[in-house]
N, C-alpha and C positions, 0 to 999 in steps of 0.2 A: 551617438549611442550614450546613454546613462548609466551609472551604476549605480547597485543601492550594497554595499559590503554590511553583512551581518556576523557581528563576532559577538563571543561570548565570555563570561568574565567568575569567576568566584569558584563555580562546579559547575561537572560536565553533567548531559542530560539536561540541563536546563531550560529547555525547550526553543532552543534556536532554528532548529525546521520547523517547526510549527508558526514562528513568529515569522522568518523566511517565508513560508508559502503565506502567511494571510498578509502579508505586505504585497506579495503578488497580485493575489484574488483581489483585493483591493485597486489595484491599478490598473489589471485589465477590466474590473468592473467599471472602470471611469472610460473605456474605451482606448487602451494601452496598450499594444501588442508586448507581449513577456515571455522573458527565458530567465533559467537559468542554473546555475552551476554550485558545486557542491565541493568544496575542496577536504580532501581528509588528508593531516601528516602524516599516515602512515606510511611504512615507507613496502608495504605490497602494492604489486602492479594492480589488482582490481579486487574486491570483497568476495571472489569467487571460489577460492580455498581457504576462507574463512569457520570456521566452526561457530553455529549460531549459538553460543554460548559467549563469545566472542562480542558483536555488534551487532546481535540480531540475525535477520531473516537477509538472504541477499537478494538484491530485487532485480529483476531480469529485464531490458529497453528489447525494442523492437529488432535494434542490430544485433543481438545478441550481446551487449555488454551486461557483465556481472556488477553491480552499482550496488553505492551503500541504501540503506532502506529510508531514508530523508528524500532521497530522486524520487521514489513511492509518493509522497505528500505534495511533492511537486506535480507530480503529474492530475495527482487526484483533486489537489483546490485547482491548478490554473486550467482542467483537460487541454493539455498540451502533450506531443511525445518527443522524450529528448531523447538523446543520446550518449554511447558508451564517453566522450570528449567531455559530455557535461559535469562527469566524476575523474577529479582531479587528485593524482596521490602525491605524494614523494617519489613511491618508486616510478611513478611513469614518468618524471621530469625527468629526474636520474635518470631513469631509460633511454629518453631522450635524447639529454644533454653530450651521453655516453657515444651512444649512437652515432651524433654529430661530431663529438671527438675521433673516434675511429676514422671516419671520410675523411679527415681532415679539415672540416668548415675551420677551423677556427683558427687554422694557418701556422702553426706551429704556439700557437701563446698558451700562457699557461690556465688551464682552466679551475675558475674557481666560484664560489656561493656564490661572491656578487663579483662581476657584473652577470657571469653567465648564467645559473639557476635562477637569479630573479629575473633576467630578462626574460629568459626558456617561460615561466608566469605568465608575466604581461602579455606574451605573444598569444600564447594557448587561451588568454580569459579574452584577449582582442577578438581572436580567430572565432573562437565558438562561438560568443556573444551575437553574431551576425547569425548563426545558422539559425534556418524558418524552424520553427517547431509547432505549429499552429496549423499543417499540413494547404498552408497557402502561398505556400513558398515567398511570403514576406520578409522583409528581414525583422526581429525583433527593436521595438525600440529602448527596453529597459531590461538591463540583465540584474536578476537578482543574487548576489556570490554570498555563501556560506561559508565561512571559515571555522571548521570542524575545531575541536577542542577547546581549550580555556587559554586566554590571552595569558602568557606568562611560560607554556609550554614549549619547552626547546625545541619539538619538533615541528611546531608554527614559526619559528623565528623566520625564517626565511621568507613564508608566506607575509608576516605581517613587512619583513622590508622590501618586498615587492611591490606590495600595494601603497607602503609610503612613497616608495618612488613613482610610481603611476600614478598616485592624485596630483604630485607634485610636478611632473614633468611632462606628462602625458596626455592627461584629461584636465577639462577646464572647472573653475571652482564649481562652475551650476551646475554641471555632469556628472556630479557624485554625490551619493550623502553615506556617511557612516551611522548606522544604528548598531549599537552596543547594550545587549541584554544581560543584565547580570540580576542576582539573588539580593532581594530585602529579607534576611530573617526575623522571626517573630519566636523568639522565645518564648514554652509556654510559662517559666515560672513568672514573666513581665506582661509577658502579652504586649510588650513596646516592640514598631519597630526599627529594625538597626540598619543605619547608613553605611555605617564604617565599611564593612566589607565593598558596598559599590563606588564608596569614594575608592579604594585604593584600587580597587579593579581598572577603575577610569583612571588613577593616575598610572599605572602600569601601560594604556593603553597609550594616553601620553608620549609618556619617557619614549617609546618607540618611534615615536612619530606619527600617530593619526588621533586627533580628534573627531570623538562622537555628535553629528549632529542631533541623534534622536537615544536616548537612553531610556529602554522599555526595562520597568522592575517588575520581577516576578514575584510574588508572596502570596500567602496561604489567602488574605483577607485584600481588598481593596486598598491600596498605597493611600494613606490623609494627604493631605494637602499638604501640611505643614512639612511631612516628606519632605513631601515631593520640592519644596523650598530649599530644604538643608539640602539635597542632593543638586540640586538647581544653583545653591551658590556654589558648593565645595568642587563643583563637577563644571563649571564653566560654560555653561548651559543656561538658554529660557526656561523658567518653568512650563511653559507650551509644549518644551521638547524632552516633558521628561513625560512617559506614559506607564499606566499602572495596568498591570495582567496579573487578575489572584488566578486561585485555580477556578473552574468553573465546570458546571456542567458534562460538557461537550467542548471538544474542540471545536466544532463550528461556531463556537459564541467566541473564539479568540476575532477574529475578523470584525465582526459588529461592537467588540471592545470599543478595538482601535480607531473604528471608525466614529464611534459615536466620543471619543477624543480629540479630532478632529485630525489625525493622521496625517488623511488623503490632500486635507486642503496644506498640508506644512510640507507634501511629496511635493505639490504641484508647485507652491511658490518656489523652494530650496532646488529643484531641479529645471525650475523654467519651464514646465509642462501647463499648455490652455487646455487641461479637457473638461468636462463637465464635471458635478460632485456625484458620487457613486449612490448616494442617500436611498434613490429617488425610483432608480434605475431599475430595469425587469429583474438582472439577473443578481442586483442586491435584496429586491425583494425575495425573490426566489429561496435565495441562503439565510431570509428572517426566518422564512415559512419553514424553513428545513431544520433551524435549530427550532425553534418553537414548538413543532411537532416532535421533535426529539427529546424534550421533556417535558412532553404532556401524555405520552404513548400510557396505555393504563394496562392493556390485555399483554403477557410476558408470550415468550415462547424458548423453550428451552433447548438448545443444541447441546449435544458432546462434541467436544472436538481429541480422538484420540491420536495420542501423537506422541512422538518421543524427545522432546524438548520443552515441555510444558512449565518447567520452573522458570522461565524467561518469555513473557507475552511477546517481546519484539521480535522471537523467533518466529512467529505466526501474525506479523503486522499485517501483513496486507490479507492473508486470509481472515483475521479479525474483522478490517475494515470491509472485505466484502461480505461479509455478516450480515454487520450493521447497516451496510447499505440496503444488504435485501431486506432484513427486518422491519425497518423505516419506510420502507415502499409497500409494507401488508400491512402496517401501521400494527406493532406489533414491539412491543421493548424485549433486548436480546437477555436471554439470560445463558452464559455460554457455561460449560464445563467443560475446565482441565482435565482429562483424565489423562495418565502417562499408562502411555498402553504397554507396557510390561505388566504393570497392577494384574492386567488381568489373565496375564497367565497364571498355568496350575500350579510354579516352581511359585509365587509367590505367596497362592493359599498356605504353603510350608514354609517358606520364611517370616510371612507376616499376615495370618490369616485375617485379620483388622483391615488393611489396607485391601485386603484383594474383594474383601465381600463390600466394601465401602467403592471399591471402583465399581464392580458390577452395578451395585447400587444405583450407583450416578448415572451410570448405562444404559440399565432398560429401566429407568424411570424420564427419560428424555425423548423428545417428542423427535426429534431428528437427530442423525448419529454422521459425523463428516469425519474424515480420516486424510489428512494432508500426505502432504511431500514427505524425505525425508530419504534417508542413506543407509545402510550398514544391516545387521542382522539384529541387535538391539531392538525390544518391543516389535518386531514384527509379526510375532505368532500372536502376539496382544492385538491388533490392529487386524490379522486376518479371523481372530475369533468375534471381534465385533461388526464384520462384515458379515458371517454367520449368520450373528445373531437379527441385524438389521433384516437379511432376505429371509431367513425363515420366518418373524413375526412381521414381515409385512412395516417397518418401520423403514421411513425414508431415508435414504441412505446417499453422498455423494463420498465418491474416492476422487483424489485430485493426485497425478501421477503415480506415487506407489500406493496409492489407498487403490486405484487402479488394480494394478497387478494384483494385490491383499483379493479382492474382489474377485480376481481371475481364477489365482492360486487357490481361496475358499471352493470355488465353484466345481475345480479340477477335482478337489479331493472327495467333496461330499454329494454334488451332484452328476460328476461320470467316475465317479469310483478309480479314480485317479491314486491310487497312496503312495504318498509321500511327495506328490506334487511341488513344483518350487520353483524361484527364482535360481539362475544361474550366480547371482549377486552374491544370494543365500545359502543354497548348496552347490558346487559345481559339480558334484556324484549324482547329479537326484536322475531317476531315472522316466520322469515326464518335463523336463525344462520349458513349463509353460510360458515362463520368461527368460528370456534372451538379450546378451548384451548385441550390443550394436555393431554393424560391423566395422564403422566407420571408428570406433570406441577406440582410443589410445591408452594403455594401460600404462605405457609409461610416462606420459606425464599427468595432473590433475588440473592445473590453471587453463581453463576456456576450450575443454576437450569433447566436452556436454555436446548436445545438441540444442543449441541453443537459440533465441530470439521468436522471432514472427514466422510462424509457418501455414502453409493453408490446409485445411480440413475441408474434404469434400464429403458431402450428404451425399448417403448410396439410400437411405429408406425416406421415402415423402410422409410417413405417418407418425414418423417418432415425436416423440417428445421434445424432445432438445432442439429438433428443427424448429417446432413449434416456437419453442421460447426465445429461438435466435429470430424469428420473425419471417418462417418460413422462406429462411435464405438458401441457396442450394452448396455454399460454404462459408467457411469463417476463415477468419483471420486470428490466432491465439498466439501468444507468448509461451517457449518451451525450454526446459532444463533437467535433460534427462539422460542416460548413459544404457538404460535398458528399455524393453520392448517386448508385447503379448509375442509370440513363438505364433506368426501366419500358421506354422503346420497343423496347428490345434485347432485352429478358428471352424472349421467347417463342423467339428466334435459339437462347439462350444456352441454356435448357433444352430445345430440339431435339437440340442437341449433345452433352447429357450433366451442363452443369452446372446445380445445379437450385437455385434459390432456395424453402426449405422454411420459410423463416421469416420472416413480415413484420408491419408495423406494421395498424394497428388496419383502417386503411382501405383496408389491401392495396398502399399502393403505393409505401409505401419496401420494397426487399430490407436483411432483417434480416442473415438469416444463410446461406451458403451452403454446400450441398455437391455436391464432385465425384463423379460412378456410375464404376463400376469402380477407384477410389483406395483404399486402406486407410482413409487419412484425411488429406483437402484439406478443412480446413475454413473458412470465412472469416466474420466476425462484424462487421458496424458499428457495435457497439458494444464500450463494453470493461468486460469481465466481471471483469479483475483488478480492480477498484473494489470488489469486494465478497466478493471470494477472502480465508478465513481458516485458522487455519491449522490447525485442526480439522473446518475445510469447507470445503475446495477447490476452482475454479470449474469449473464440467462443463468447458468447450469445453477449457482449460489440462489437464485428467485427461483428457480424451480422447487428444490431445497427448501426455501420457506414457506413457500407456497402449501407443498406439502406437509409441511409439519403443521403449518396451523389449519389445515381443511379447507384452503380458498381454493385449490388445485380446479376442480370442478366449478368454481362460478368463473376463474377463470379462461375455462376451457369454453364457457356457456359464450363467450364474449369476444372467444374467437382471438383466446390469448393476447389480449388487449388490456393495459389497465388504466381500469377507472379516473379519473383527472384529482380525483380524493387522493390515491392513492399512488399517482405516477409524479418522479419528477424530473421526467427524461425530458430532453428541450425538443423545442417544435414549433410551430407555427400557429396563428391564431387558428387557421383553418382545420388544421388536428386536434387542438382543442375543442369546436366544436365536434367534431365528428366521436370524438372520446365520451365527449358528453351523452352524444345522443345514443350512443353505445350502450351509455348506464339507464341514461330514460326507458332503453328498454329491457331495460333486466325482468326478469317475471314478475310478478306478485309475490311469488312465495320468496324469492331471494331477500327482497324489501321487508317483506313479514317477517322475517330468518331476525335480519337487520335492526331491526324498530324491536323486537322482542327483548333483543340483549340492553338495552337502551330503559334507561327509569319513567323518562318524555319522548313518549311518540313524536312530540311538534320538536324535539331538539334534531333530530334529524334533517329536516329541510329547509 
């Protein structure tokens, strides 16, 4: 087994997941098999009573573990599925360590940070490191570890003298490399930039005991050369190992950086790895074609996303990135709006009439309208008035858990005359509880009480929509995190009316997934499908979604819910390739016309 430890230096945010996963994608694009793990100091057992004000959005694995939103980037560069083990805290060692105290393992001795908590490390990154995550039950041969915070922070120390002990006594010198990211600032009154800060970062990293073999600088503009020298003497380093990351584009251009620095050939010598160079390779091509298309996109499409955490995007990362995913596959640049759906209630037009005609604004001048996840009774009348407004004007609409219920809730009150309709969450007096907690719900405790991870969704209608775009499968497999649930006793009301619950759980009686009759598309999901949205396969219900909003829904549908090889960049086989192709040869004439019209050169087309 190898390791590659990525720690980070000067400030936090600095984009050590992001540098973490495209060291990945880079490895297995050489033909690597990869995992790997994400340490955070804090000292909670898992990110799952976390307030996304907090660390963001918490990202949900297949076993249900509650994980920090970095496992998200992991899964999404390397499509791999890890697990709750591969999120590493404080308190679970603690947990642990405690644990093992109580039985007695440890024989009456006294326990203490070292030898025991950093053993309790070495053993959990040995252990995991080996788990298959690539669903071929292999065992990995390169685990990639993140070490959460900034080198220097107390609640790292232990993590970092775990790992000095583990390169030194455990693993062989070729089995490891340390890369060490830290901040080149660029002041603007100089516009020079400044070492200092990654020297003492690196000497900090030192004093403890591990040296960096690769030292990646982040800064506004391109690292000079000349840099990259002073950091290359003061820092103990080749200048080969020292690599420059300004900001760019797209994070898919972080990958082709590094690679085009020569990265993959300094992984393979420093860890002893023969595999080929990624250059060259399908599935490196593939990620040029995918940032390149991603700024070159010309025609926008504008989404709302309302929601009740909007002054923090990382609270909505992974619904973000399935965005952009589906955006990019209708060849289409996102333009998303913020709206904080309290704006647009009616207490607001009297507090701040400015901000609530400015949210409406944003609202129905948006070509698609999405309403995520989210807890509490805060902005939820805001969130069911834009569900409203979505099904009454005919404007595409996806709810993802309680955008869901909002969905329900609207439909209870305006189209079966339902008043005062509600969530039990919301009101527990109301007297239609279209939504209902679960029964299985534990109200007394909060940590991993949810209903949580991989659950299967069985298709009850062969025509709907969503089957359609799942690929006319007869169920799925989705990721869930959720404490309430549509009220079965309503359902037969609900689909009298038009809205039809076509998707449900195994025993029939959770409502999975819903859709509106006569809507383009009111879709609504309780579960949430951006968990496993990537960025070469995109989550149906989020592509349905864009589909809709830019008017491809219908040449879509003409193809037999198939897309274009222009515009797919789902993996396959040469021979689906062809067949994709000959799919579009026969698109009509008039589609083609459609096509070539919007276009200045008929011949740039083909």
């Amino acid at each position: 087994m190898k390791y590659v430890l990525v720690s980070g230096g000067v400030i936090s945010g600095i984009g050590k997941g992001v540098i973490a996963s495209s060291l990945g994608m880079i490895l297995k694009s050489c033909g690597i098999r990869v995992t790997s793990i994400k340490i955070d100091p804090y000292i909670n057992i898992d990110a799952g009573t976390f307030s996304p004000y907090e660390h963001g959005e918490v990202f949900v694995l297949d076993d249900g573990g509650e994980v920090d939103l970095d496992l998200g980037n992991y899964e999404r560069f390397l499509d791999i599925t890890l697990h709750r083990d591969n999120n590493i805290t404080t308190g679970k060692i603690y947990q642990h360590v405690i644990n093992r105290e109580r039985r007695g393992d440890y024989l009456g001795k006294t326990v203490q940070v070292v030898p025991h908590i950093t053993d309790a490390v070495q053993e959990w990154v040995e252990r995991v490191a080996k788990i298959p995550v690539d669903g071929d039950n292999k065992i990995p041969e390169v685990c990639i570890v993140e070490l959460g915070g900034t080198i220097g922070d107390i609640e790292g120390m232990p993590f970092i003298e775990a790992f000095r002990q583990f390169f030194h006594f455990r693993v062989k010198r070729e089995d490891y490399c340390c890369v060490h990211v830290s901040l080149v600032p660029q002041p603007g009154s100089t516009g020079e930039q400044k070492t200092k800060p990654t020297q003492q970062s690196v000497r900090e990293l030192r004093g403890l005991g591990l040296s960096p073999d690769i030292i990646v600088c982040r800064c506004q503009t391109p690292v000079a050369e000349s840099v990259k020298s002073k950091i290359s003497l003061f820092c103990h380093v080749e200048p080969q190992q020292v690599f420059s990351i300004h900001d760019v584009s797209s994070i898919y251009r972080v990958p082709l950086l590094l690679t085009e620095q020569g990265v993959s050939e300094y992984l393979m010598k420093r860890l002893n790895l023969n595999h080929p160079s990624p250059h060259n390779n399908r599935w490196m091509l593939r990620w040029k074609d995918l940032a390149s298309r991603h700024d070159q996109l010309l025609r926008e499409v504008t989404i709302a996303l309302v929601g009740k955490y909007t002054q923090l995007e990382d609270a909505y990362a992974s619904v973000i990135k399935a965005l952009q995913h589906s955006a990019l596959c209708v060849s289409h640049r996102l333009n998303l709006r913020y709206i904080e759906a309290a704006d647009l209630e009616l207490e607001k037009l009297k507090e701040n009439p400015s901000k609530y005609h400015e949210a409406w604004h944003q609202l129905v001048s948006a070509n698609g309208i999405l309403v995520p996840g989210g807890f509490g009774i805060r902005g939820t009348e805001g969130k069911i008035l834009a569900a409203n407004w979505a099904r009454t004007k005919n404007v595409p609409y996806l709810g993802v858990c309680l955008g869901l219920q909002c969905a329900v809730i609207e439909f209870a009150r305006n189209a079966l005359s339902m008043e005062g309709a509600n969530s039990t969450e919301l009101d527990s007096a109301t007297k239609h509880p279209v939504v209902i907690d679960m029964p299985e719900h534990n109200t007394g405790q909060m940590g991993g009480t949810m209903r949580l991870g991989k659950r299967k969704t069985v298709f009850n209608a062969k025509t709907c929509i969503t089957k359609k775009l799942y690929g006319n499968k007869d169920y799925v497999e989705e990721r869930h995190r959720h404490r309430y649930e549509v009220n079965p006793k309503f359902i037969q009301k609900f689909e009298d009316a038009g809205m039809k619950f076509v998707g449900r759980s195994t025993d029939g009686e959770r409502m999975e997934i819903m859709e509106l009759e006569g809507h383009q598309y009111f879709v609504g999901v309780q579960y949430h499908p951006e968990y496993i949205s990537r960025p070469m396969k995109p989550s149906p219900p989020y592509l349905g979604l864009l589909l809709a909003a830019t008017g491809k829904m219908q040449a879509y549908r003409s193809r037999g819910y198939r897309m274009s090889p222009h515009l797919s960049y789902s993996e396959g086989n040469e021979e689906d390739d062809e067949e994709l192709a000959e799919i579009v040869r026969s698109i009509s004439t008039e589609d083609v016309q459609e096509a070539s019209s919007k276009d200045s050169s008929p011949n740039e087309e083909s």
